[in-house]
N, C-alpha and C positions, 0 to 999 in steps of 0.2 A: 397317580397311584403306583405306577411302575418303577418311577424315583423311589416312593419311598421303600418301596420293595430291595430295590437294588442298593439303595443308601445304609440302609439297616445290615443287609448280606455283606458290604461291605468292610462294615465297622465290624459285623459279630469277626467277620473272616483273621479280622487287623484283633480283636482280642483272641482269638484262638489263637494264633497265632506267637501272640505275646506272652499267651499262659502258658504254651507249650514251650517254648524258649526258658522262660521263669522257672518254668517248674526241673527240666532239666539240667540249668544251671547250677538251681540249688542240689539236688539229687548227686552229681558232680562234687560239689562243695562236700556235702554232709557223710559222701560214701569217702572221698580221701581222707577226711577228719577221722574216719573210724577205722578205715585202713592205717593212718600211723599211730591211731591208740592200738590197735591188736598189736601191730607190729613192736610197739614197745613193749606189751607183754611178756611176746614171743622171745623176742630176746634176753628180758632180764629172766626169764624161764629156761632158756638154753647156757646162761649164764649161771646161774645157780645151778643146773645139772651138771657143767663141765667142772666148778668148782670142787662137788659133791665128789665127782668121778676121779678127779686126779687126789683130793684128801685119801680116796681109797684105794687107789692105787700106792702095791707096794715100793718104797723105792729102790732102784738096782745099787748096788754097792759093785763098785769097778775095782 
């Protein structure tokens, strides 16, 4: 009876184990993915403002 006791604790132990790994691999995966979609954003937004800002900037005559 103590087998199976310990047999079962063993296995649940070896899937916790594998789900926790799993689960933060993907998490890993899925937050870089959205980290370089914002990051794309952010840039073509600070790129259209920089454009915006030097169109309106006067220009200096030397």
């Amino acid at each position: 009876m103590w087998y199976l006791i310990a047999e079962i604790s063993v296995f649940l132990g070896i899937a916790a184990a594998f789900g926790f790994l799993t689960g933060w691999y993907l998490q890993r995966y899925y937050r870089k993915r959205e980290i370089s979609y914002l990051e794309g954003i952010w840039k073509a937004n600070v790129a259209s403002l920089e454009e915006e800002l030097s169109a309106r900037r006067p220009v200096a005559h030397l």
